[in-house]
PADO-118982 format. One record per residue (C-alpha): residue in one letter; residue number from 0; x, y, z. Coordinates in pm, 1 decimal. Each point is the difference from the previous one (the first is absolute). Layout:
<sites>
type, seq, c1, c2, c3
A, NUM, X, Y, Z
...
</sites>
This chain:
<sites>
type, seq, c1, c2, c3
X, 0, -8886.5, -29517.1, -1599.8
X, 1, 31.3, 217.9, 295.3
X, 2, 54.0, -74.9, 341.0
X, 3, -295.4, 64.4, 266.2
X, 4, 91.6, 242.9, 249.1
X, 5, -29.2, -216.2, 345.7
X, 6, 26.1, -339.3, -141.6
X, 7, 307.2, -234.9, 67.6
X, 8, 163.6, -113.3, -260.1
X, 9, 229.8, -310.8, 23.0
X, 10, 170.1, 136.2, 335.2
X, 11, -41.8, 370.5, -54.2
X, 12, -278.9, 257.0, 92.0
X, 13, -98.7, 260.7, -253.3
X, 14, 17.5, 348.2, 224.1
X, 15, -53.1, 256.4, -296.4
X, 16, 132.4, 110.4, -337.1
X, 17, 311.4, 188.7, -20.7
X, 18, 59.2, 0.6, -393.5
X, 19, -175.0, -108.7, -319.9
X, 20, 86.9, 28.7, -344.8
X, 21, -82.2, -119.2, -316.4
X, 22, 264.3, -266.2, 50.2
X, 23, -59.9, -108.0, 331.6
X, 24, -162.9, 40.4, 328.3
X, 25, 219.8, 112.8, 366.8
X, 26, -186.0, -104.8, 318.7
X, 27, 119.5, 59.7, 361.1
X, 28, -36.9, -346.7, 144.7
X, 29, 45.4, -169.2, 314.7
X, 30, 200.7, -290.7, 67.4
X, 31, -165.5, -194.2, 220.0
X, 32, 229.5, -325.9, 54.3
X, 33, 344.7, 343.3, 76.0
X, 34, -270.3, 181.0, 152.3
X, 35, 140.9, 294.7, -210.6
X, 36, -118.2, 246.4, -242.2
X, 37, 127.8, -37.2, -403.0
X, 38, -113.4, 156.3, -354.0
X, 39, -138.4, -259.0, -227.6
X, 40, 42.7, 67.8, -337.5
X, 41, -223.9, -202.7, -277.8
X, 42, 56.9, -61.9, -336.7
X, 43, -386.7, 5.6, -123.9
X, 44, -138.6, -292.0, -235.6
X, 45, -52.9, 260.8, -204.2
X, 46, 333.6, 67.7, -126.2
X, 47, 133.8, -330.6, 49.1
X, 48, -49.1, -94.4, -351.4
X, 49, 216.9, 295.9, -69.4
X, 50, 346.9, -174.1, -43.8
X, 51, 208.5, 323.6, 28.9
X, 52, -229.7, 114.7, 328.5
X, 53, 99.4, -345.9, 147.8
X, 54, 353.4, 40.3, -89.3
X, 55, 46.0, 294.3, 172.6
X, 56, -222.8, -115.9, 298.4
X, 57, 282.3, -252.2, 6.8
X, 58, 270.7, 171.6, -39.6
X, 59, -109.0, 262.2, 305.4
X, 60, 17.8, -282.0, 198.9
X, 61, 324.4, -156.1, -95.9
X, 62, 179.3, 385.2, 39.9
X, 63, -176.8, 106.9, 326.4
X, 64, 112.6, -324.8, 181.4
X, 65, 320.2, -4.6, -105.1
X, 66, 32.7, 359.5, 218.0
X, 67, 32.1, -40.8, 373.3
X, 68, 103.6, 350.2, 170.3
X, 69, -107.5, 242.4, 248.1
X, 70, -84.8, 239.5, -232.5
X, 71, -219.1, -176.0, -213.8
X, 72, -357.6, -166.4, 76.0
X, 73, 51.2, -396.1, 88.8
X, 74, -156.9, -253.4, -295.3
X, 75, -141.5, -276.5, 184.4
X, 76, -153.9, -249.9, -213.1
X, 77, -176.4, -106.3, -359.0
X, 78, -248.1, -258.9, -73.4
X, 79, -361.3, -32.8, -157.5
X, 80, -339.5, 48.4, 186.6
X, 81, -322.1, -143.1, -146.9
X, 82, 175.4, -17.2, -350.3
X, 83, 177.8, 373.5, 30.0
X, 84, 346.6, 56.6, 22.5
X, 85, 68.9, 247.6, 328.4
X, 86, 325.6, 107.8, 165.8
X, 87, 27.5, 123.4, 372.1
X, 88, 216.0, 285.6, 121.0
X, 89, 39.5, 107.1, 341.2
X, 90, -260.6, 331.9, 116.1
X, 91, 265.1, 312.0, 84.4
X, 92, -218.8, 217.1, 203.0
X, 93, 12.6, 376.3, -24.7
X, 94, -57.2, 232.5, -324.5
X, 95, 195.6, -18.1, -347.1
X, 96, 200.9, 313.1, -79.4
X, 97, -271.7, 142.3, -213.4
X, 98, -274.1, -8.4, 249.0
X, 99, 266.2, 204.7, 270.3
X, 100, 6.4, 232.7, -287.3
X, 101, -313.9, 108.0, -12.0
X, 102, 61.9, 207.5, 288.2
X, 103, 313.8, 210.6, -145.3
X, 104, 304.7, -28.5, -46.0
X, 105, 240.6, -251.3, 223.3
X, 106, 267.1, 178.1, 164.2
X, 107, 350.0, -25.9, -171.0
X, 108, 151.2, -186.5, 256.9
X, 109, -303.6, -267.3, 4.5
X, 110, 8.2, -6.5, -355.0
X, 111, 360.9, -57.1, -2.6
X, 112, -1.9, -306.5, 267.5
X, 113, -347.3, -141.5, -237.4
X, 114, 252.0, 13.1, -309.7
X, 115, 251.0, -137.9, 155.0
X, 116, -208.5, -334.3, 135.0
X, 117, -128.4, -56.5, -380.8
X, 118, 340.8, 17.6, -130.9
X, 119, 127.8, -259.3, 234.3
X, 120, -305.2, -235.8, -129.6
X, 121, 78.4, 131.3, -354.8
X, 122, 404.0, -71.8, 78.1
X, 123, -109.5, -370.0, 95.9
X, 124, -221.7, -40.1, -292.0
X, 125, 217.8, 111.7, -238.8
X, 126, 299.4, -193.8, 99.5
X, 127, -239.3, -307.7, -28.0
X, 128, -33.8, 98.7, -369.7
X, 129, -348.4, 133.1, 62.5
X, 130, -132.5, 340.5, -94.4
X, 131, -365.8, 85.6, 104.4
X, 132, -129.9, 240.8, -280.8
X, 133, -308.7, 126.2, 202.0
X, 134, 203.3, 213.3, 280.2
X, 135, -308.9, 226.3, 83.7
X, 136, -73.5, 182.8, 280.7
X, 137, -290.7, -232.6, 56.4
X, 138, 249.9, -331.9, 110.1
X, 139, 199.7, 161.4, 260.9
X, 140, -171.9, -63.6, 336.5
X, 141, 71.2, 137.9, 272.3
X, 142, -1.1, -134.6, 342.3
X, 143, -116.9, 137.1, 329.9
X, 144, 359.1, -42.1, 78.2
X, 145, 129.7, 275.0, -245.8
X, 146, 120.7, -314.7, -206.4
X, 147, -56.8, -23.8, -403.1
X, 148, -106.0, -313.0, -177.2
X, 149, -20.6, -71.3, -349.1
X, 150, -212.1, -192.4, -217.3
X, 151, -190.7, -5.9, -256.1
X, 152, 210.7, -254.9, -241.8
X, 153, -280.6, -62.8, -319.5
X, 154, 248.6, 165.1, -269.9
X, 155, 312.2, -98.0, 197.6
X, 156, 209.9, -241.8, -220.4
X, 157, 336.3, -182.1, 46.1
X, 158, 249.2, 27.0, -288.8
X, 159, -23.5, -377.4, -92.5
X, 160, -367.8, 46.5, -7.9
X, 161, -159.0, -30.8, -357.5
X, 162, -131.9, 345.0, -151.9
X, 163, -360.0, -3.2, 35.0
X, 164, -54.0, 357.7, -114.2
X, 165, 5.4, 73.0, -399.4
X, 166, 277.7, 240.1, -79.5
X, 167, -122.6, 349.1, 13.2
X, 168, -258.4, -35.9, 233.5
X, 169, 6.2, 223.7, 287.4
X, 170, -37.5, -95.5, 361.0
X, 171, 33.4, 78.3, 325.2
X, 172, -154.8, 279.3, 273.9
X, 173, -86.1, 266.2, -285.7
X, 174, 102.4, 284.2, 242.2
X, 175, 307.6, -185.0, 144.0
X, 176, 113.5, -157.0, -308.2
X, 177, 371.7, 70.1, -150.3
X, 178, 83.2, 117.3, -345.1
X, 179, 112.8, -318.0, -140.8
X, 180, -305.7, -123.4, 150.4
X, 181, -191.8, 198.8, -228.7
X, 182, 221.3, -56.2, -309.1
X, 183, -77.3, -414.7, 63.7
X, 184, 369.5, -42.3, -23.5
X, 185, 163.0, -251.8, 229.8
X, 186, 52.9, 140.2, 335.5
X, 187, 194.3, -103.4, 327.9
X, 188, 62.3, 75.3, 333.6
X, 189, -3.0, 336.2, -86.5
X, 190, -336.3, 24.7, -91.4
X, 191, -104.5, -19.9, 370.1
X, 192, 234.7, 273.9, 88.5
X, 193, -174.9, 233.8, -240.1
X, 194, -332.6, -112.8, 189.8
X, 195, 128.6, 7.8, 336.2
X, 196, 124.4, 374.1, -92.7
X, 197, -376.8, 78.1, -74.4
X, 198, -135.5, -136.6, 346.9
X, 199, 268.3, 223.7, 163.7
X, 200, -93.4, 281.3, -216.1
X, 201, -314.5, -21.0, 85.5
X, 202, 59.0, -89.7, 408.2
X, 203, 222.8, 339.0, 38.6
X, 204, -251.8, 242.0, -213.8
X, 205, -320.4, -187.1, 6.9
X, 206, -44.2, 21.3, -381.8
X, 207, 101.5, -188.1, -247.9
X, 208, 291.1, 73.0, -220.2
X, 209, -243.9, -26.3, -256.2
X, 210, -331.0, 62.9, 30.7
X, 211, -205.2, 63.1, -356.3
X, 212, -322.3, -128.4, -36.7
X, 213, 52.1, -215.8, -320.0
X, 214, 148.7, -311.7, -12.8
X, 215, 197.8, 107.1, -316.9
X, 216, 109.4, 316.6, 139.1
X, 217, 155.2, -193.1, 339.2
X, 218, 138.5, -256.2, -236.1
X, 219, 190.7, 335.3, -207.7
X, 220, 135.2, 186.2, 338.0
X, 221, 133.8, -315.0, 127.5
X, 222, 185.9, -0.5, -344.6
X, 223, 56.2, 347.2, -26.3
X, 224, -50.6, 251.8, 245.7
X, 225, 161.2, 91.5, 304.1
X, 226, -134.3, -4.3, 329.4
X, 227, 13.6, 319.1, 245.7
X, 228, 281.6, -29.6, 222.0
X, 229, -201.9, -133.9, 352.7
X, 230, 133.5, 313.2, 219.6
X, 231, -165.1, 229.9, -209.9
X, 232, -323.5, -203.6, 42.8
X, 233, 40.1, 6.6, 333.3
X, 234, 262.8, 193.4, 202.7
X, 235, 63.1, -231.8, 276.5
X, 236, 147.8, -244.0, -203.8
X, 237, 381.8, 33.9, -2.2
X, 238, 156.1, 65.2, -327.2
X, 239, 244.6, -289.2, 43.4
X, 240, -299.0, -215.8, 56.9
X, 241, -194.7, 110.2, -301.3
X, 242, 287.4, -30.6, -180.3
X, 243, 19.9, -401.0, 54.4
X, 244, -350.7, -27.7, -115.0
X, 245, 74.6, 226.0, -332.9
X, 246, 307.8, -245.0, -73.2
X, 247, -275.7, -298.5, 62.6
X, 248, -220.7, 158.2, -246.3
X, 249, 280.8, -19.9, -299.3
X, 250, -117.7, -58.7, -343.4
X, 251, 298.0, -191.9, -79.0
X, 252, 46.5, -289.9, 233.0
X, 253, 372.0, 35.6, -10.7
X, 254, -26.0, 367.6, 137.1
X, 255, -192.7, -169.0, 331.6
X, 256, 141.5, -135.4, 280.6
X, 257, 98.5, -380.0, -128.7
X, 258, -96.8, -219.2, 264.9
X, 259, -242.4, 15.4, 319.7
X, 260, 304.2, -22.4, 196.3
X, 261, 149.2, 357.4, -133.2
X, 262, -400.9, 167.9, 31.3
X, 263, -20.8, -148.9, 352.5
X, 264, 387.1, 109.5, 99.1
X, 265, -70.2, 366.2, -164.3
X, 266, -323.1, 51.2, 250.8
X, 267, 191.2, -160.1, 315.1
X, 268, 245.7, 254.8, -80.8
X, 269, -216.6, 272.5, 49.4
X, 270, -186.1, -176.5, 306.2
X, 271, 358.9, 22.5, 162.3
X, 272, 75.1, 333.0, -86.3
X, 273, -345.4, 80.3, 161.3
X, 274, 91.8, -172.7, 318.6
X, 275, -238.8, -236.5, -86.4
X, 276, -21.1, -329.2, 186.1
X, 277, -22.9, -340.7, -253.9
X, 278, -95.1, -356.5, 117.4
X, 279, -305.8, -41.5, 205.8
X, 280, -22.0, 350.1, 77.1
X, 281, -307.8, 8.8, -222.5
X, 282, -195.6, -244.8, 216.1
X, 283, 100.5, 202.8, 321.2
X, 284, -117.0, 323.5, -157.1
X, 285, -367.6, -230.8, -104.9
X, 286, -37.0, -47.9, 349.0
X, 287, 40.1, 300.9, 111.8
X, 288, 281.1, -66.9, 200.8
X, 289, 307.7, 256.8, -38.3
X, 290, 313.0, -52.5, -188.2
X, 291, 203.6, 238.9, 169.2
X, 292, -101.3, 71.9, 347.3
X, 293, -204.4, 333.3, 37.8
X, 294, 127.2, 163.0, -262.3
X, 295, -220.0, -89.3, -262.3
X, 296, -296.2, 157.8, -231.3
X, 297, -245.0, -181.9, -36.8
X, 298, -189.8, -23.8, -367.9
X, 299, -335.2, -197.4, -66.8
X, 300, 22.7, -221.5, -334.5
X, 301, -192.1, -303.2, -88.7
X, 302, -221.5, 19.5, 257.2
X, 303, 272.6, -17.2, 286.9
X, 304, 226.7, 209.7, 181.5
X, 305, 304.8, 0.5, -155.5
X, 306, 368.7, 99.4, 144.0
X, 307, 220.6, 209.9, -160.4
X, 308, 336.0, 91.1, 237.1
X, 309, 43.3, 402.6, 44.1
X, 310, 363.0, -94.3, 25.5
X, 311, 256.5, -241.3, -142.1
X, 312, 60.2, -248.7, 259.8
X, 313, 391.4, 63.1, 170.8
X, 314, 283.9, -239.8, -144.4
X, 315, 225.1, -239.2, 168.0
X, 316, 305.2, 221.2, 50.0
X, 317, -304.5, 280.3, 106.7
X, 318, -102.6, -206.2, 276.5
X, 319, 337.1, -115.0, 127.6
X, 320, 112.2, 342.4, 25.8
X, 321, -313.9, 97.6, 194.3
X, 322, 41.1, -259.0, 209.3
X, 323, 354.2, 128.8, 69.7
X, 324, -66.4, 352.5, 74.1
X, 325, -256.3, -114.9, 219.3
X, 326, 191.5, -230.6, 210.4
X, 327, 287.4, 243.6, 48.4
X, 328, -335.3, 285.0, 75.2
X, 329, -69.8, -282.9, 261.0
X, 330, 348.8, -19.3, 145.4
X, 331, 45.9, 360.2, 51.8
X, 332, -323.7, 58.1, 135.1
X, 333, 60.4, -253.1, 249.9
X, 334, 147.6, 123.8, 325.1
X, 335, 47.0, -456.1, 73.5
X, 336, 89.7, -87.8, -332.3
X, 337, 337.1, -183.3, -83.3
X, 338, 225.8, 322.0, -94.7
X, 339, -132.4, 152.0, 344.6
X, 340, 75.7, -319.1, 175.0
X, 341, 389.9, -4.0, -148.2
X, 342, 66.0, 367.9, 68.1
X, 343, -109.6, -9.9, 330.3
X, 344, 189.4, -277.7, 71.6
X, 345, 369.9, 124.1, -194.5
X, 346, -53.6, 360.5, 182.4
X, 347, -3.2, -217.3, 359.2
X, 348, 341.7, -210.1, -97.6
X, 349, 199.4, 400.3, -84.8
X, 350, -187.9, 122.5, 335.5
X, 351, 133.7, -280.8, 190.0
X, 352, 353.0, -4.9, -186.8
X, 353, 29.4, 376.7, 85.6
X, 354, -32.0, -17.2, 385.9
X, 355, 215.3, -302.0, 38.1
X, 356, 287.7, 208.4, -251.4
X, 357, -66.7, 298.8, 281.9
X, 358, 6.4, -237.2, 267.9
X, 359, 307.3, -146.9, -71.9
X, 360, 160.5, 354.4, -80.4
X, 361, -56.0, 133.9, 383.7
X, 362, 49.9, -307.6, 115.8
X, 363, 356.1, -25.8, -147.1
X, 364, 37.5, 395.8, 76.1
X, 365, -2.7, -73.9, 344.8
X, 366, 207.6, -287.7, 62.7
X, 367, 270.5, 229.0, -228.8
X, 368, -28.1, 249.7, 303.4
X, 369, 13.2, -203.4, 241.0
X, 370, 358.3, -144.9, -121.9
X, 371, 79.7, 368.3, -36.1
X, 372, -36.2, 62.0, 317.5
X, 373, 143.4, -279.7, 153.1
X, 374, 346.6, 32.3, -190.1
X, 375, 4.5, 322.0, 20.7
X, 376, 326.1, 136.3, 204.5
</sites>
């Protein structure tokens, strides 16, 4: 049984629907005792009698609110409504990945600082012993702030968490899915590298790394073939950056980077190189605002005006020299400044120690004559 769009609902208000499957039903809702906006999500009476549906229903729940992090949308609560199990996560406002997509490609250095906000939710996750599975461009959100969310957590599972899939099956984001994923062998962290490497793949070229029509076929290149290297998709990707996403995209998840940790250090690596600036900057360059004084470009993504600095901000020893040369620039310049002052003052004390020496000397010269003169036969 669906929910009526406008009707409240045991404290919430049905706004619209934002998801529906054959599994369950997503509705924005709105909270009306926190006066706040959430997704309800509804296990249908449908499926309920479907043991391994529940199970998993469950289990979504027990993961997601185990994981508390910037990075990754906030689980709020669980409990039945009119005889149908439901869960509440908080609304993230702005557009997932794949909708910014549709527009083109995101620039590399966007792309980059996108990555880099999933991996620190995938970092968390993993070192809770949780890997997600359904990494798809789809569940990364991202803010009118520049900042990316994750969620999306059906397929995620915990490693203590019974196996509710039979061996061999395959699952998973078909066009985000890694090779093991395919194989239905047992998979790990790694897994969500391999997807994550897709997303950015398809962030820096706007395609993805593989793109056949068939489900079989996309199932056989993520197995087997070799994606194009992203410059030559598109030429304003770095080489070094396409080459992170290449070593994502390994068919052997011991030839990938190993944790999220080493994907997300290997991409701030670059950012420094670039000059770029890490942190909030991303929520400055949302708003607009710029990151390093005037002397920045500005490039439109996601539907806001994004930031990029034209040059690498100066360093620490940079600026204290600067602020050196200028002070001494200052003192010279200054006809009252404090060298001025003390030469002024050290030429006065020879002047005046000169004309009492030459004083002294004619004054001593002629008492010397005088006693000449006055002993003088």
């Amino acid at each position: 049984m669906a929910f009526e769009i406008g009707k409240t609902i045991a404290g919430y208000e049905i706004v619209e629907v934002v998801g529906s499957s054959k599994t369950g039903v997503a509705y924005k809702v709105k909270n009306v005792f926190a006066q706040r906006f959430e997704v309800l999500k509804l296990l249908p009476k449908s499926v309920q009698d479907d043991e391994q549906q529940v199970a998993r229903f469950l289990r979504e729940i027990k993961v997601h609110a185990r994981l508390v992090h910037p990075n990754i949308v906030t689980f709020y609560n669980a409990r039945e409504i009119e005889g149908q199990l439901v869960m509440t996560t908080e609304f993230v406002p702005g557009i997932t990945v794949a909708e910014r997509l549709e527009k083109g490609p995101i620039s590399w250095r966007d792309a980059s600082r996108y990555a880099s906000h999933a991996l620190s939710a995938l970092e968390y996750a993993h070192t809770s012993g949780i890997v997600h599975r359904g990494l798809s461009s789809t569940n990364l959100v991202i803010t009118p702030e520049g900042i990316v969310r994750l969620g999306g957590f059906g397929l995620a599972k915990a490693a203590t968490d019974p196996q509710l899939t039979a061996v061999g099956t395959v699952i998973g984001a078909l066009r985000y899915i890694s090779p093991e994923q395919v194989k239905g062998a047992p998979i790990d962290a790694r897994s969500d590298i391999y997807s994550l490497g897709a997303v950015f793949y398809e962030m820096l070229t706007g395609k993805l790394p593989f793109s056949s029509k068939g489900q079989f076929e996309i199932m056989l290149a993520h197995v087997n073939a070799a994606p194009k290297h992203p410059s030559d998709v598109n030429p304003d990707v770095p080489r070094e950056v396409g080459d992170i996403a290449i070593k994502a995209l390994a068919k052997e998840p011991g030839q990938r980077f190993q944790t999220a940790q080493e994907f997300r250090t290997a991409l701030d690596r670059i950012g420094e190189s670039q000059g770029i600036v890490a942190g909030n900057a991303g929520a400055a360059e949302a708003a607009g605002a710029p990151v390093n004084g005037s002397n920045a470009s500005h490039q439109p993504a996601n539907g806001v005006d994004l930031v990029v600095p034209a040059d690498p901000p100066p360093t620490q020893p940079a600026l204290a020299a600067a602020a050196h040369v200028s002070s001494a620039a200052a003192d010279e310049a200054e006809p009252g400044g404090a060298d001025s002052f003390l030469g002024d003052k050290l030429f006065s004390k020879v002047g005046i120690s000169i004309a009492a020496c030459l004083l002294t000397f004619l004054v001593g010269s002629v008492v010397l004559l005088a006693l000449l003169a006055v002993t003088r036969p």
